[in-house]
C-alpha positions in Angstrom: 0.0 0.0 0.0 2.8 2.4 0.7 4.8 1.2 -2.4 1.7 2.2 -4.8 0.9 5.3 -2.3 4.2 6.2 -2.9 4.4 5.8 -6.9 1.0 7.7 -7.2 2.4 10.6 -5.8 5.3 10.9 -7.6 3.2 10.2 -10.8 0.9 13.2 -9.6 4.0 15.8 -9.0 5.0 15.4 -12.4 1.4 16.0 -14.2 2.0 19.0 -11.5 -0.9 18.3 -9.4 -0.5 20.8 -6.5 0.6 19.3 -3.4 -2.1 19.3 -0.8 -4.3 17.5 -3.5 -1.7 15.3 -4.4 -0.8 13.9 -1.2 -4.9 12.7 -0.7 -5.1 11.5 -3.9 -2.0 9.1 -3.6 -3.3 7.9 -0.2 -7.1 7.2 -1.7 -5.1 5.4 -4.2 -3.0 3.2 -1.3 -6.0 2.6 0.0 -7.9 1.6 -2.4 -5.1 -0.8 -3.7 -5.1 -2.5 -0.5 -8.8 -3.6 -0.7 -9.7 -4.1 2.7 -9.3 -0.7 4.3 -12.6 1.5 3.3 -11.9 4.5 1.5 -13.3 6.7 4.7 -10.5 6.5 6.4 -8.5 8.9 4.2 -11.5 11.5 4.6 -11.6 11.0 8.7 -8.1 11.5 8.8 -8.1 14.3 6.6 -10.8 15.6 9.4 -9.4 15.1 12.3 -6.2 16.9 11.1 -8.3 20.2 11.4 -9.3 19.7 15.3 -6.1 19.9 16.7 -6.4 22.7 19.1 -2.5 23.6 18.7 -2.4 24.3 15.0 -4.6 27.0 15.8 -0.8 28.8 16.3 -0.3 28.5 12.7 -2.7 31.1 11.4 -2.6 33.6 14.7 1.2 33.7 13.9 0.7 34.4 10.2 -1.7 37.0 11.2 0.6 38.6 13.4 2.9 38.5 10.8 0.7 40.2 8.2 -0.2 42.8 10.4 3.1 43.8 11.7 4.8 43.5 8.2 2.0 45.4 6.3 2.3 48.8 8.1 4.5 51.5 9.3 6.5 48.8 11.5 7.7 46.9 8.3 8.9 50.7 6.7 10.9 51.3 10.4 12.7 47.9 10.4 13.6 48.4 6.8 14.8 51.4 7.5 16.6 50.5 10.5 18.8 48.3 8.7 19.6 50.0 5.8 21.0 52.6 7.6 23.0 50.4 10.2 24.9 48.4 7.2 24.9 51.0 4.4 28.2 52.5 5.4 29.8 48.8 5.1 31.4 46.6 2.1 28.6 45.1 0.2 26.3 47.4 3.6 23.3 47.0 0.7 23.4 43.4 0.3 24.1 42.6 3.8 20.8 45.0 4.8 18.9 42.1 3.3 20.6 39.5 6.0 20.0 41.8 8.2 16.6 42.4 7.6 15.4 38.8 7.4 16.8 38.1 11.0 14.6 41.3 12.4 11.8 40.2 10.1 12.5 36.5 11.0 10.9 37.7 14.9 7.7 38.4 13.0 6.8 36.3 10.2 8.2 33.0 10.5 7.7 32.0 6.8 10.7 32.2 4.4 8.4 32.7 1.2 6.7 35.7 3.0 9.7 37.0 3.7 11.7 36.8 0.4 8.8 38.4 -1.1 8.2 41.1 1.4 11.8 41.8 1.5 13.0 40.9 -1.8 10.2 43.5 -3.5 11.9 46.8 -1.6 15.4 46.0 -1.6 15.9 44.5 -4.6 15.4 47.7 -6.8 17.3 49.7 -4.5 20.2 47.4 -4.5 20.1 47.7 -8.4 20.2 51.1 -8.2 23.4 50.8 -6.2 25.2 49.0 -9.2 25.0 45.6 -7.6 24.0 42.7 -10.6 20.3 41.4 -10.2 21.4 37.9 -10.2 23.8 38.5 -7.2 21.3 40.7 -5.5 18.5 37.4 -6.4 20.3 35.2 -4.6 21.2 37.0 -1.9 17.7 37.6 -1.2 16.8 33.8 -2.1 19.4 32.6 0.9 18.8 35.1 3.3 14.9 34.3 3.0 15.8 31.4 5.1 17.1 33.0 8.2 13.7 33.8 8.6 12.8 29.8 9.6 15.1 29.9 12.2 14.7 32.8 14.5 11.7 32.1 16.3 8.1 32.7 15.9 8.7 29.3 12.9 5.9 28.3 11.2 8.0 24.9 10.3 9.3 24.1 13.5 5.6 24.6 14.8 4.9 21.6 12.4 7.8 19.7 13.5 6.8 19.9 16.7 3.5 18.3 15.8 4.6 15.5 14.6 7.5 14.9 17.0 5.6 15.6 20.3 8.7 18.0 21.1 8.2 21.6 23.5 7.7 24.5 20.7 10.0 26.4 23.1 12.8 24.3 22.7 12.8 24.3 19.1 12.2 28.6 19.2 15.5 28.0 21.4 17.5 26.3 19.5 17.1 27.9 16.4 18.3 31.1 17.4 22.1 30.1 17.5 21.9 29.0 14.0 19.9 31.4 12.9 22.3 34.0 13.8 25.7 31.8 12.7 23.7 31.5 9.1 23.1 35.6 8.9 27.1 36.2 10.0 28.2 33.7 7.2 26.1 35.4 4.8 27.1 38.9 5.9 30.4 37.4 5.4 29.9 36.6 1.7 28.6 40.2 0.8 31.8 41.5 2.2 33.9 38.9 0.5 32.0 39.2 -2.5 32.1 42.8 -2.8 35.4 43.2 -1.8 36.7 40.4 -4.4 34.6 42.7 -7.4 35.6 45.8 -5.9 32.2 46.9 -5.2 32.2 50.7 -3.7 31.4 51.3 -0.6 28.9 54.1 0.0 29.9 57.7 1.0 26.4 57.9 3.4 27.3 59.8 6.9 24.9 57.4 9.7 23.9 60.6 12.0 23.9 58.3 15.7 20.6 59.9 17.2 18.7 58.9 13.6 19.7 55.6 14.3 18.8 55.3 18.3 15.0 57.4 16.9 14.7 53.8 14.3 16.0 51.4 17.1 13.2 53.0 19.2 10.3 53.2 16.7 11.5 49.3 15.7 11.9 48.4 19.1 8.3 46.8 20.0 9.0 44.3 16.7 12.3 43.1 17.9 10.9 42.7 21.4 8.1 39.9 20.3 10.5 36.9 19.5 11.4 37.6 22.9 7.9 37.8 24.6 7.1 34.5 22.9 10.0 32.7 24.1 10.0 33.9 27.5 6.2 33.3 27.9 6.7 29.5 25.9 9.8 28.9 28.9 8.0 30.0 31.6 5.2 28.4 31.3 2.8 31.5 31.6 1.2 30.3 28.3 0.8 27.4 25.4 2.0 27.6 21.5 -1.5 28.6 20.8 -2.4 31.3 23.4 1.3 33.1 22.7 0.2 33.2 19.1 -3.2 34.5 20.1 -1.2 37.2 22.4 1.2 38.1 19.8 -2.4 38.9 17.2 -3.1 41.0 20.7 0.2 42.8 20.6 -0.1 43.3 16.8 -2.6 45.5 16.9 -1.9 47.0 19.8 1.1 48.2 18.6 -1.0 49.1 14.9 -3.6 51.4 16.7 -1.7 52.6 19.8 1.6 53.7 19.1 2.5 53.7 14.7 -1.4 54.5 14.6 -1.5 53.3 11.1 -4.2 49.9 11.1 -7.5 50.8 8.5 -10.0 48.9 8.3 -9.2 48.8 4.7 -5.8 47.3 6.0 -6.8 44.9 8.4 -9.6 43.4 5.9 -6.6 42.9 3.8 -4.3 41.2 6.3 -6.9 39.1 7.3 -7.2 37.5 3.5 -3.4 37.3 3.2 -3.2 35.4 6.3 -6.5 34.0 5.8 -5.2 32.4 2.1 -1.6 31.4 3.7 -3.1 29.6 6.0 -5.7 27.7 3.7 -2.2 26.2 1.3 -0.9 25.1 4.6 -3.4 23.6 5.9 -4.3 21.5 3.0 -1.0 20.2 2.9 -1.4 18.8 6.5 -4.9 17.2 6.0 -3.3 15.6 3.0 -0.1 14.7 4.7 -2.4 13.3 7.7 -4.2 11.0 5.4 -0.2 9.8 4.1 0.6 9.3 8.0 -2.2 7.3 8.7 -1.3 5.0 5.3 2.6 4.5 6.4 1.8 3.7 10.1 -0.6 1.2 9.0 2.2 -0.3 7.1 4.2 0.2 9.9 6.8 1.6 7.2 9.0 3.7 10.0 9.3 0.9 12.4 10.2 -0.7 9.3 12.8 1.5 8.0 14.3 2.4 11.7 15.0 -1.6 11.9 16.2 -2.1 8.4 19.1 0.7 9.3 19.6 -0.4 12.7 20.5 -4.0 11.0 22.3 -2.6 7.9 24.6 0.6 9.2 26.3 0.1 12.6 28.2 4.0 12.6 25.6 7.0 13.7 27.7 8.9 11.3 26.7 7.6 8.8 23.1 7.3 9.6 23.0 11.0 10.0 24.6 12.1 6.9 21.7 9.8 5.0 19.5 11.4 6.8 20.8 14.8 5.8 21.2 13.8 2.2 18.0 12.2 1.7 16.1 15.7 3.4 18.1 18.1 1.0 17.3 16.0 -2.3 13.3 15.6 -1.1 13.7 19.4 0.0 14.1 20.4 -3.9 10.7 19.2 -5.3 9.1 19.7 -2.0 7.8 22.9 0.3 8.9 22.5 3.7 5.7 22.1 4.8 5.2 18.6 3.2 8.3 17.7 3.3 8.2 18.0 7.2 5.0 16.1 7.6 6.1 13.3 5.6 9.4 13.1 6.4 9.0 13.5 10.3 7.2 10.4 11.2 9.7 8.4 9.2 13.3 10.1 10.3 11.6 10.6 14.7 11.9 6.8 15.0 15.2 6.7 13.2 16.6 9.1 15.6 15.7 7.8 18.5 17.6 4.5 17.7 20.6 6.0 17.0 20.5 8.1 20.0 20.0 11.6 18.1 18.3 14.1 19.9 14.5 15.2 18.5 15.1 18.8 19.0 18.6 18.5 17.0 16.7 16.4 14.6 14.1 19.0 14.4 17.2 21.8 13.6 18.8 19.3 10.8 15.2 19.1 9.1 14.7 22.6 9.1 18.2 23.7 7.8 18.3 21.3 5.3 14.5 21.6 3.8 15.3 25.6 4.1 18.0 25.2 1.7 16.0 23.2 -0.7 14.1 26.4 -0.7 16.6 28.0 -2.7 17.8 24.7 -4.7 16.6 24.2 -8.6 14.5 23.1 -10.2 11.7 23.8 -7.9 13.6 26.3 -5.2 10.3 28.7 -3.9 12.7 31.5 -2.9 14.9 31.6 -5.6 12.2 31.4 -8.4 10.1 34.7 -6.4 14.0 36.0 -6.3 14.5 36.0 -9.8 11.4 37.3 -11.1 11.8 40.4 -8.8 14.8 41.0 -9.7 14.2 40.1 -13.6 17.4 38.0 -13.6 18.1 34.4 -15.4 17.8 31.3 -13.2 20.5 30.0 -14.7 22.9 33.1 -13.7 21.1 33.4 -10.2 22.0 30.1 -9.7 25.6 30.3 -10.1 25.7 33.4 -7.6 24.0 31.0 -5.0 27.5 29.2 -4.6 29.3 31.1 -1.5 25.8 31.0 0.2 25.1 27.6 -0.2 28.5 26.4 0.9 28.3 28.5 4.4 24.4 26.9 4.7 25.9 23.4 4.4 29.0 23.6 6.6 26.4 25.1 9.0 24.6 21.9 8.7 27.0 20.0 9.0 27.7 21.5 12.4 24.0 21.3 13.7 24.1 17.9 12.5 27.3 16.6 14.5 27.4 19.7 17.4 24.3 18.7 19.9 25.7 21.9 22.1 24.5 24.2 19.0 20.7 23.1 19.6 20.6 21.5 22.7 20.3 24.4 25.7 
């Protein structure tokens, strides 16, 4: 049953069947192959996916998101960290890293962010002489940043599926998150340097930057609120995500004083929409669960390398390589859902940590992000910035090679994601 499952779904990715509808097809197929299980099941799993009472985090935190993002706060941020890095080697295409780490605290989705992001700075980075491709994939890497530093829509999901604390995945991202933005600051330096990029002749006045750290302050304070409220105790996954919708529009109508009606209606369908794709990819991954644990095709596969590969090593780095080629056809949200139950029991036989399991999938899936042929950020990259693939993809070099030895060290460094 998983076998045809499996095959079906493959078939339906390349007839470009979209993924949430895909994924219940294939497992009405399994089941229907296997003759004695009746076809309801796929349609009660698909169900009860939608009653869990913590993914309700997932669309308060996207709303958050759109609501911080869509206003005056997203203009102060921006503006925050242009001015802190323009003075610097490559200061333009480093504002970009810079920005999706302060943006990370808010969104938690790498596609929102490349767009957001990638739509402003793009243009002006153009304007500054640097090459569309370069400043593309810059923007198609950095995009990523944004899965680590906590609130993380993905490692909400992984959490799901793993049964581990939401806080200690926020935790442990943060560490990598910020090792990932100082290797990619890194490479605009290097890179500008090595093409002798000029660096711009724009005087930082001190008390303009301390008014923008003020006026930006409340945003970079929430990634802090949620993890010190998820620590503590003082509330669940789901009620910080409600708080932080709270805080959103506190901060919209009380102090930028800039939330319409007009605005909020709009937010509301944004998050409304991203939250629909999302969702459908977990009833159908739900239904694929269900399918592979009634084949027991984890236990199987945990016990089939327990027998065959002695060296956790080993183990590991198939683990890794398997999650970066699935991450290239596959959103992470899929790929987490269907790779989780599979790689959890895996884990636990080799003696590998969940939570540093949890950091490994998202690092790796993040990058796939950005990989061909179907990297997310890197296509919404190029068409903003009107550049080739092709050429884009050959600037993605230096930032993909700091993204993997980075994974390399969450992968065999427990003290990195491990607090």
């Amino acid at each position: 049953m998983t076998l045809v499952m499996i095959i079906s779904f493959c078939i339906l990715m390349v007839l470009a069947v979209p993924v949430g509808y895909g994924l219940i097809i294939a497992a009405g197929i399994g089941v229907l192959f296997n003759g004695y299980v009746p076809l309801s099941v796929v349609a009660q799993q698909v169900y009860d996916q939608t009653q869990s009472f913590p993914m309700l985090a997932l669309p308060f935190f996207m709303l958050a998101g759109t609501l911080m993002l869509g206003g005056e706060l997203g203009r102060q941020l921006l503006e925050l960290a242009s001015r802190a890095m323009q003075r610097w080697r490559g200061g333009p295409l480093s504002t970009t890293v810079v920005s999706s780490v302060v943006f990370g605290g808010v969104s938690g989705s790498a596609v929102a962010n490349a767009s957001a992001l990638g739509s402003v700075l793009i243009p002006w980075q153009k304007k500054h002489g640097y090459p569309p491709a370069l400043c593309a994939a810059n923007n198609a890497t950095s995009a990523v940043i944004d899965v680590l530093i906590p609130p993380s829509i993905p490692m909400i999901l992984y959490a799901l599926i793993s049964g581990v604390s939401v806080g200690d995945l926020f935790i442990s991202g943060i560490v990598p998150g910020l090792i990932m933005a100082a290797s990619f600051v890194f490479v605009c330096w290097y890179v500008s340097v090595r093409r002798g990029y000029a660096i711009e002749a724009v005087k930082v006045h001190k008390r303009e930057l301390a008014r923008l750290a003020v006026q930006s302050f409340p945003a970079i304070l929430l990634p802090i609120l949620i993890i010190v409220c998820l620590r503590s105790g003082l509330a669940t996954p789901t009620e910080v995500s409600v708080l932080s919708v709270v805080y959103s529009l506190l901060l919209s109508i009380l102090f930028y004083r800039d939330l319409t009606w007009r605005r909020f209606c709009e937010n509301m369908v944004e998050a409304g929409v991203a939250t629909g794709v999302v969702m459908l990819v977990i009833m159908g991954s739900a239904a694929v669960g269900w399918v592979l644990t009634f084949d027991q095709a984890p236990q199987h596969m945990a016990e089939w390398v327990s027998t065959h590969i002695s060296s956790p090593i080993v183990i590991i780095l198939m683990m890794n390589l398997i999650m970066l080629v699935v991450g290239m056809p596959l959103d992470m949200p899929p790929a987490i859902l269907l790779l989780g139950p599979i790689f959890v029991p895996l884990a636990d036989s080799i003696g590998l940590d969940r939570v540093q399991l949890g950091l490994m999938m998202v690092i790796n899936l993040g990058i796939g992000l950005y990989t061909p042929p179907i990297g997310t950020t890197l296509f919404i990259s190029s068409s903003i910035a009107k550049a080739p693939l092709g050429t884009t993809t050959n600037e993605l070099w230096p930032f993909f090679g700091m993204a993997m030895l980075l994974l390399l060290a969450v992968s065999f460094v427990p003290a990195l994601t491990i607090y």
